[in-house]
C-alpha positions in Angstrom: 3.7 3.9 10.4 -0.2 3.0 11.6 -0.7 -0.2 13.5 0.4 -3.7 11.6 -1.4 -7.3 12.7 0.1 -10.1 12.5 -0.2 -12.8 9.9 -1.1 -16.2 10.4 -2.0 -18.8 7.8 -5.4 -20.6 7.7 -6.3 -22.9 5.7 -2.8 -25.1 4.6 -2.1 -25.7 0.9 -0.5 -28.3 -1.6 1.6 -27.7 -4.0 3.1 -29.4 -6.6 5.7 -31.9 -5.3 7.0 -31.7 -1.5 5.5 -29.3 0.7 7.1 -26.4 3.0 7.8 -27.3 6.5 5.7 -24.2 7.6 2.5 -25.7 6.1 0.7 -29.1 6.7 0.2 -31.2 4.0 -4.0 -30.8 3.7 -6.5 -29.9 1.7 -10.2 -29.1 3.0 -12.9 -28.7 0.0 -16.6 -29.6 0.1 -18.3 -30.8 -2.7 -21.0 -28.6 -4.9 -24.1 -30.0 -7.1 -22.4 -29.9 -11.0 -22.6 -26.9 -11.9 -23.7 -25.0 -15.8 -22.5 -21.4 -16.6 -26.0 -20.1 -18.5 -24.3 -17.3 -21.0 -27.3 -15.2 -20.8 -25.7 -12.7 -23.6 -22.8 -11.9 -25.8 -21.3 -8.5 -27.0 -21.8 -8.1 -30.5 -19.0 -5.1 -31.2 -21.8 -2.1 -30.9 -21.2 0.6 -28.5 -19.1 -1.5 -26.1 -18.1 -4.7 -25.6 -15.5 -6.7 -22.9 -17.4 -5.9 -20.4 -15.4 -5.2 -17.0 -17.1 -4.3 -14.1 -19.2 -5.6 -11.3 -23.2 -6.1 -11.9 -25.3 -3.7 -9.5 -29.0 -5.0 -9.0 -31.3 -1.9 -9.7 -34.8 -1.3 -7.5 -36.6 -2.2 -11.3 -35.2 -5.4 -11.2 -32.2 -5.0 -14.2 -29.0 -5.5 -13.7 -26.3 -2.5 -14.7 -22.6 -2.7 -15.6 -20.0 -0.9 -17.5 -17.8 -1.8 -20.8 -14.2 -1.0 -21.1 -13.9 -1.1 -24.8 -14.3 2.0 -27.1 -14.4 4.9 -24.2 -16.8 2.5 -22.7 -20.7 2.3 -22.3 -23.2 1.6 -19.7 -25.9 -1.0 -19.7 -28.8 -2.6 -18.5 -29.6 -6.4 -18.9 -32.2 -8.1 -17.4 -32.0 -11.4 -15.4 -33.1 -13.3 -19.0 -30.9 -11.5 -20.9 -32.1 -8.6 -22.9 -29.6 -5.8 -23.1 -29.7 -2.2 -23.6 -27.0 -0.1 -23.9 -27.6 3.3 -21.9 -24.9 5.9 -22.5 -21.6 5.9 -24.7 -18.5 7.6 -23.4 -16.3 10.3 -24.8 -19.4 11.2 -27.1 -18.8 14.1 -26.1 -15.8 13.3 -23.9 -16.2 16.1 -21.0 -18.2 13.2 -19.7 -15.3 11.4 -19.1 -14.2 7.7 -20.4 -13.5 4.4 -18.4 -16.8 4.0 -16.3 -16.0 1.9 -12.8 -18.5 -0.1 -10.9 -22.1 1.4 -10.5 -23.9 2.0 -7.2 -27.4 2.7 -7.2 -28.1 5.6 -4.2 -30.4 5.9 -1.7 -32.0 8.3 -4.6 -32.6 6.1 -7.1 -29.4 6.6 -9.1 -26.8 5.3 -10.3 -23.2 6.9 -9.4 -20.0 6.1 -10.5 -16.8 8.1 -12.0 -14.7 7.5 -14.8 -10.7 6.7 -14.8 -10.0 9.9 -17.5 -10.8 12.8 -19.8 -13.6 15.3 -18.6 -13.2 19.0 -18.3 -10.1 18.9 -16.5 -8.7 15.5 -18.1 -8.5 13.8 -15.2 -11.6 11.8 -15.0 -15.0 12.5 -13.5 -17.9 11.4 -11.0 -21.2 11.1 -12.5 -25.0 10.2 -11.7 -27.5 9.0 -13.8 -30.9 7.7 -13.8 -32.0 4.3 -15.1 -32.8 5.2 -18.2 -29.4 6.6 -19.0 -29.6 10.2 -18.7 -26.2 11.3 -17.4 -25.2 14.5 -15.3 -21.3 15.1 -14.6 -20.8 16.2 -11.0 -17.4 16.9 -11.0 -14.2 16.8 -13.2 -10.9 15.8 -11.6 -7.7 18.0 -12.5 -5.2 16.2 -15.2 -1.7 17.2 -14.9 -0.4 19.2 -11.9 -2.8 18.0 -9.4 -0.3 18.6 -6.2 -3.1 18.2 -3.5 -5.5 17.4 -5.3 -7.4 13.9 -6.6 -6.8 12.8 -10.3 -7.6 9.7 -12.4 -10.3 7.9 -10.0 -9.8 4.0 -9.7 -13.0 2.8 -8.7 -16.4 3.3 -8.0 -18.0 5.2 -4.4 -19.7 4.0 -1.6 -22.5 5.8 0.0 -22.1 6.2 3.8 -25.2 6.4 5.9 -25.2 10.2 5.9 -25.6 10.1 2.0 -22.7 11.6 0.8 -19.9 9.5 -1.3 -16.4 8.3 -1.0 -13.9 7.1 -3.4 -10.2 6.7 -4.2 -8.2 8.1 -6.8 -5.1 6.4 -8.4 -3.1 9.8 -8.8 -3.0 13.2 -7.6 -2.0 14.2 -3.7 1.2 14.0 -2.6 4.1 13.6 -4.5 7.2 11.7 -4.5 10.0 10.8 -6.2 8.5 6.9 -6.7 5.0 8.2 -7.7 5.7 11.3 -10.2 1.8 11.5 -11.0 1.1 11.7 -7.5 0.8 8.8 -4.9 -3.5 8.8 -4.6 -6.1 9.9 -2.9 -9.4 9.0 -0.6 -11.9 11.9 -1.4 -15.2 12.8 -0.2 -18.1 14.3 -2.8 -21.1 15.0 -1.9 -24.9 14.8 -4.1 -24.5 18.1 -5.5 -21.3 17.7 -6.6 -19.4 19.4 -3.9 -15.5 17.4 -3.4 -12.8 17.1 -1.1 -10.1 15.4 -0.3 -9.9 13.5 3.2 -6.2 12.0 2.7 -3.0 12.0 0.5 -1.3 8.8 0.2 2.6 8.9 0.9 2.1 11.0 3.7 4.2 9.5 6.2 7.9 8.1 5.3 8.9 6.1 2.5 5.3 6.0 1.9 4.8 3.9 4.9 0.8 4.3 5.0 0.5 3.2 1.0 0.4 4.5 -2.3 -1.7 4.0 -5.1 -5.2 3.1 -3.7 -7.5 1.2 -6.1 -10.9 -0.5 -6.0 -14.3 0.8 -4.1 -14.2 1.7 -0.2 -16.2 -0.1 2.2 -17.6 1.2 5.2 -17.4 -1.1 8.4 -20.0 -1.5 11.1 -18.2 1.3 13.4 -18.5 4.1 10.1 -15.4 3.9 9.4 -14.3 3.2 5.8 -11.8 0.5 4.5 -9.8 -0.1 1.2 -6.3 -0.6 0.0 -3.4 0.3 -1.7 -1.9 -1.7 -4.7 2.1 -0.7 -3.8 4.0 1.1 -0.8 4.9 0.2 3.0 6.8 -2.9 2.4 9.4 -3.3 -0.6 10.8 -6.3 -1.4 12.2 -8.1 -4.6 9.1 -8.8 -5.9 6.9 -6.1 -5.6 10.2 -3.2 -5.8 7.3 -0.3 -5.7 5.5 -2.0 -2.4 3.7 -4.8 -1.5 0.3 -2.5 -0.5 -1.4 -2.2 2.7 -5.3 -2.6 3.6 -6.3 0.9 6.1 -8.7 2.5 7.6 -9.7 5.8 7.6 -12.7 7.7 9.3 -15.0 10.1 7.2 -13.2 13.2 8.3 -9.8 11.6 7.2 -7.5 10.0 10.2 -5.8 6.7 8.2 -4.4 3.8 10.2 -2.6 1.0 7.8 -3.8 -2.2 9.9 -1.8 -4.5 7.2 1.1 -4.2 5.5 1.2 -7.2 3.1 4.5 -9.1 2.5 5.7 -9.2 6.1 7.4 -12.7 5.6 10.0 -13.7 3.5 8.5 -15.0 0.2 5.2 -13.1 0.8 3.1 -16.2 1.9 0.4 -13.4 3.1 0.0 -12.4 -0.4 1.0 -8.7 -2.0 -0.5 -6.5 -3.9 -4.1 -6.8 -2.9 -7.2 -6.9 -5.5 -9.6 -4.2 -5.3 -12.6 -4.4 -2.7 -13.1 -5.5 0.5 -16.2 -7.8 2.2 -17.4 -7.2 6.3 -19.0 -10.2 7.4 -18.9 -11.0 10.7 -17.1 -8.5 12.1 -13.7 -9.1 9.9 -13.4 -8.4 6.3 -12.4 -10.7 3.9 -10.1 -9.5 0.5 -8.1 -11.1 -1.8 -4.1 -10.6 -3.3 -3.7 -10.5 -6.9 -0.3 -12.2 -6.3 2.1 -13.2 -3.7 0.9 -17.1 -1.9 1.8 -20.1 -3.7 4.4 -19.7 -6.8 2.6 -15.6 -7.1 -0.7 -16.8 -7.5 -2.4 -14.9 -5.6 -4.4 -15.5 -1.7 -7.8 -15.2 -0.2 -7.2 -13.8 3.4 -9.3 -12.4 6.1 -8.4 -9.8 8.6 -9.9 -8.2 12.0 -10.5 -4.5 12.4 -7.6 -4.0 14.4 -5.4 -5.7 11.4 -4.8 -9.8 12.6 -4.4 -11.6 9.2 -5.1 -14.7 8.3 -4.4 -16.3 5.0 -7.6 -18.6 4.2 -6.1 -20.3 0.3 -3.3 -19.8 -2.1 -4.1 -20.1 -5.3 -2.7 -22.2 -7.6 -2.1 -25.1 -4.8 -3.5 -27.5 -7.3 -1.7 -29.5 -10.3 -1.2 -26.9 -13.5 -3.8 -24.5 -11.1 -6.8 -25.9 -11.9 -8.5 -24.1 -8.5 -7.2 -20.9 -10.3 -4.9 -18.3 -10.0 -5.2 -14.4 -9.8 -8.1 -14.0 -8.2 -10.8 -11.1 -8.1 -12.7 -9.2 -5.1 -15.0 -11.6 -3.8 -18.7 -11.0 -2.7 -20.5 -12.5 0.3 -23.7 -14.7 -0.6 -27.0 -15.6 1.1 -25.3 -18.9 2.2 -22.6 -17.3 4.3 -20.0 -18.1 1.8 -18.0 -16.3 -0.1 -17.8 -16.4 -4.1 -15.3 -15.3 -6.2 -13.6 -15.9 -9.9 -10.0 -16.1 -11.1 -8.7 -14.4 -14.2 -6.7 -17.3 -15.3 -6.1 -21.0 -14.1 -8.8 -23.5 -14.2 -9.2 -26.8 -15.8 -9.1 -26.2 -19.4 -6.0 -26.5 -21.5 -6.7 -24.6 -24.7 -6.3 -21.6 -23.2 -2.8 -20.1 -22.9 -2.8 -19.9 -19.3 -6.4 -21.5 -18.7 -9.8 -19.8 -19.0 -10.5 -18.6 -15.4 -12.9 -20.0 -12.3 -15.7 -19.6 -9.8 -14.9 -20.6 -6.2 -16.2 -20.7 -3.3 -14.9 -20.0 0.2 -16.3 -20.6 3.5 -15.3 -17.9 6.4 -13.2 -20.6 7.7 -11.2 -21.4 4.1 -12.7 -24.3 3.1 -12.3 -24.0 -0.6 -14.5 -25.4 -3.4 -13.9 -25.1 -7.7 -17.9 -24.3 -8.4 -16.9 -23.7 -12.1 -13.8 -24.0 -14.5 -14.4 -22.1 -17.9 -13.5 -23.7 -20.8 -12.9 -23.7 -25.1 -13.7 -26.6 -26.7 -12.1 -25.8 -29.7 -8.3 -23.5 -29.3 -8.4 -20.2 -27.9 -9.5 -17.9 -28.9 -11.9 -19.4 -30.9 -14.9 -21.3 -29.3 -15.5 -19.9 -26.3 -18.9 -19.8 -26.0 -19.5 -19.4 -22.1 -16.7 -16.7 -22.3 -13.3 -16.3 -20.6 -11.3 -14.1 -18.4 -14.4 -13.9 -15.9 -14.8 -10.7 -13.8 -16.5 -10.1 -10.6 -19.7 -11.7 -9.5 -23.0 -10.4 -7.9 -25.8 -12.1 -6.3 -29.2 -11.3 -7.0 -31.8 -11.5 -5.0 -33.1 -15.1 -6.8 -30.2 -16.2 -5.6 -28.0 -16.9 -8.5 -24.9 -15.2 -9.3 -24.2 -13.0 -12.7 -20.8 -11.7 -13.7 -19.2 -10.8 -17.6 -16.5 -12.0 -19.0 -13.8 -9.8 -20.7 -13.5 -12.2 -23.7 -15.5 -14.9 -25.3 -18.9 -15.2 -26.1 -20.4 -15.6 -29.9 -18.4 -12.9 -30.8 -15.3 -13.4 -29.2 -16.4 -9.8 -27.1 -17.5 -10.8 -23.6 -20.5 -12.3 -22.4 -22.7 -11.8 -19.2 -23.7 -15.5 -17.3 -25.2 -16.6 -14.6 -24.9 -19.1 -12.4 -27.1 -21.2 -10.2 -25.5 -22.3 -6.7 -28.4 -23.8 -5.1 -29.2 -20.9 -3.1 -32.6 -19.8 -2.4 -34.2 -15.9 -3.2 -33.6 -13.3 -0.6 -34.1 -10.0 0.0 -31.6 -7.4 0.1 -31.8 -3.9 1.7 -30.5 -1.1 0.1 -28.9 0.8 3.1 -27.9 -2.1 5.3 -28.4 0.4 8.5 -30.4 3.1 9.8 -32.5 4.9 12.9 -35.8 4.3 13.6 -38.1 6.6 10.7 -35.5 6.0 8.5 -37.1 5.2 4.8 -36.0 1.9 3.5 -36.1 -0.1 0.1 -35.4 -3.7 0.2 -34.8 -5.5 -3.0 -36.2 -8.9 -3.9 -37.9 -11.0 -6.8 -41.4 -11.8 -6.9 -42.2 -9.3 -4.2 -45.8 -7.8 -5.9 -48.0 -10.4 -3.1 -46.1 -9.5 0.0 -48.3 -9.6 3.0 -45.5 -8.8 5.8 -42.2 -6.9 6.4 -40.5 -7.3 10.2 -37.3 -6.5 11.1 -36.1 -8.7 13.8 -39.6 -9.5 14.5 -40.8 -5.8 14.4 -44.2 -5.3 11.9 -43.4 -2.8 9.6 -46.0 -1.0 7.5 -44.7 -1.4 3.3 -45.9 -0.5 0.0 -44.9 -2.2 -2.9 -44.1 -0.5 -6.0 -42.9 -2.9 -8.4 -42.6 -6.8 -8.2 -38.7 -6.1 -7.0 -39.1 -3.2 -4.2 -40.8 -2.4 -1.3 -40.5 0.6 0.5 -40.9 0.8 4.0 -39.5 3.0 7.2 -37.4 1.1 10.0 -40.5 0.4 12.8 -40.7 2.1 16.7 -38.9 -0.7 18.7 -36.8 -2.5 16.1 -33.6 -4.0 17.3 -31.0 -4.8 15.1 -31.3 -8.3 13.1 -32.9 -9.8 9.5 -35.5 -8.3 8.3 -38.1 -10.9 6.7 -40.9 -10.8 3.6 -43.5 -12.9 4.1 -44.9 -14.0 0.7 -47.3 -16.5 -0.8 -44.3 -18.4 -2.3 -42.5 -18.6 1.5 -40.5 -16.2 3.6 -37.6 -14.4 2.5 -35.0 -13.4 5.2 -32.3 -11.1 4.6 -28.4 -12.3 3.6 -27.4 -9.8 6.3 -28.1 -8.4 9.4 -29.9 -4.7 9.6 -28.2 -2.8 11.9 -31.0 -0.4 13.7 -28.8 3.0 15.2 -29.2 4.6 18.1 
């Protein structure tokens, strides 16, 4: 088995009644402005509706996301809330059905795959533009997929040397605990060219993981990380594994740096959520389950695999800080924002309506938003329920859909003002000097400089929500920063010029 940190816990929690001897009896929040959900639009029942995935902010200033409903359907809305709907799934179905997150490539796509059907039944990778014209770069094999990917569960990640990475649920080895096959991390490149990097299951009683889900990231050092929703540690509670969080480099050496579950009653968490965050240096995750009464955890973790649990959910009277919580995404402010499925502060839902929190690197934790019915579930729901993940755009508010809700009871897409200024956002977060750059932002058509780490840079601008530009002779790595009429906008992270 790969390397294993240790777990320490972070931030201390309250529960209901007496509290554990292991944990101090404290609870560290900060307080936010009042804060509005804007439902900026409701599914209607057309192509698609419950929409499921994370928003992607496009170079033309839309947003993009996927539905889950009817074979599922692709979008675009705009930041005031006027929806399109781009391409409908399994019409014909060798395109595939159940779309995951979007990226938008250094080419102006959008790439993603889909969780089934295609050629082969086993799901596909697509691209297309952003007007909805789709190509089908590859078709994952259905049954009988020994070595090979099948049925991919999540969307890609682009490395820095432009081609694509991505996990699939099935396929691989086999074993007698995973009769589909125990997953894969696969490689694919523009053109459509796959293969696969690792099989899960690969060392003893599936020691390094099985069943990966969720998008990869890849860390400052190239390397990409992810996890695995079962495997390594088996316990009473999660009798299939409690998952892992690895590391694997883009020719295909895994390391598991965590195995989740490692004390007795799981206080680390188990069963981790999709996606991971680098800030800092560590990454940052959450646990659909395990923590406080199985309510899931926010933790963060080193490269070389030291956890610490930051919050367990549910520490609050009848949850109202939310339980089951999604990936989270890092903000402009440093801090981290995430929803919860269920939990919150309203009681006509059956297990409450869901959250927004917020979560300092350190674990101070903050409720920014409880979602509500004023009239019994599930009727009344105007500002929708069941909330999925959040994005930031570059105004600086956040937008995320809801699965259920909205006018029609079909999902909604909101946003949400935190008090955080614009930014701007590159698209590539690294790259050698030459390297041809877009850097996303709002209002951007009066720009009068670009520096990176105090560098000039020579720009064009396009469109009112791009500028193109190359990484400047001399830059060193640091925030790159608009000068506009309106102010200076800075970067939320660091651009890493390479060597």
């Amino acid at each position: 088995m790969g390397k294993r940190g240790r777990a320490t816990v972070g931030k201390p929690n309250v529960g209901k009644g007496a509290c554990a001897v292991v944990w101090i009896c404290a609870v560290t929040s900060i307080a936010l402005p009042a804060q509005t959900v804007k439902t900026i639009f409701s599914f209607n029942g057309g192509d698609g509706d419950a929409p499921s995935s994370s928003l992607v902010q496009a170079t033309n200033g839309q947003f993009y996301g996927t539905t889950a409903i009817n074979f599922g359907v692709v979008f675009s809305i705009t930041p005031s809330g006027r929806e399109e709907d781009l391409y409908s799934f399994c019409d014909p179905c060798s395109a595939g059905y159940g779309p995951a997150d979007l990226i938008q490539a250094t080419d102006g796509d959008l790439y993603s795959t889909t969780v089934g059907a295609g050629a082969n039944l086993g799901g596909t990778v697509f691209r297309m533009t952003l007007d909805g014209t789709l190509t089908t770069l590859y078709s994952f094999c259905g049954n009988a997929c020994v070595g090979k990917p099948s049925s991919p569960s999540g969307g890609l990640v682009q490395t820095l040397k432009g081609d694509f990475y991505g996990l699939s649920l099935y396929g691989g080895n086999y074993s007698a605990s995973c009769e589909l096959g125990c997953g894969t991390v696969f490689r694919i490149s523009p053109s459509g060219t796959l293969s696969t990097i690792y099989s899960f299951c690969s060392q003893p009683d599936c020691a390094d993981g099985k069943y990966p889900h969720g998008s990869l990231v890849q860390g400052a050092n190239g390397n990409l990380y992810g996890v695995t929703g079962n495997g390594a540690l088996v316990t009473d509670s999660c009798p299939k594994g409690c998952g892992t969080i690895f590391e694997v480099s883009p020719a295909g050496t895994l390391t598991t740096i965590y195995s989740f579950c490692e004390e007795s009653g799981c206080p680390d968490g188990s069963n981790p959520t999709s996606g991971l965050v680098q800030a800092g240096g560590d990454f940052f995750g959450t646990t659909g389950v395990g923590g406080y009464n199985d309510n899931g955890t926010a933790f963060r973790i080193t490269p070389s695999g030291a956890l610490t649990t930051l919050y367990r959910f549910c520490s609050e009277s009848a949850c109202a800080d939310g339980s089951g919580p999604g990936p989270p995404v890092l903000a402009a402010d440093g801090n981290f924002y995430g929803t919860t499925g269920t939990g919150g502060t309203s009681a006509t839902c059956p297990h409450g309506c869901g959250t927004i929190f917020m979560l300092t690197p350190s674990g101070t934790f903050t409720s920014a938003y409880s979602f509500s019915c004023p009239e019994a579930f599930p009727n009344g729901c105007p500002d929708g329920i069941l909330p999925g993940p959040l994005l930031q755009s570059t105004n600086g508010d956040l937008y995320g859909p809801t699965y259920f809700g909205g006018t029609n009871n079909l999902g909604t897409v909101y946003s949400l003002s935190v008090g955080v200024v614009s930014f701007v956002e590159p698209q590539t977060t690294a790259g050698k000097e030459g390297s041809s750059i877009k850097i996303l932002g709002t209002n951007l058509a009066d720009a009068t400089s670009v520096t990176f780490n105090g560098t000039p840079a020579a720009f064009l601008v396009p469109a009112s929500s791009v500028i193109t530009t190359t990484v400047p002779a001399g830059a060193t790595t640091g925030r790159i920063e608009v000068v506009t009429p309106n102010g200076t906008l800075s970067s939320s992270v660091p651009f890493h010029v390479l060597p």
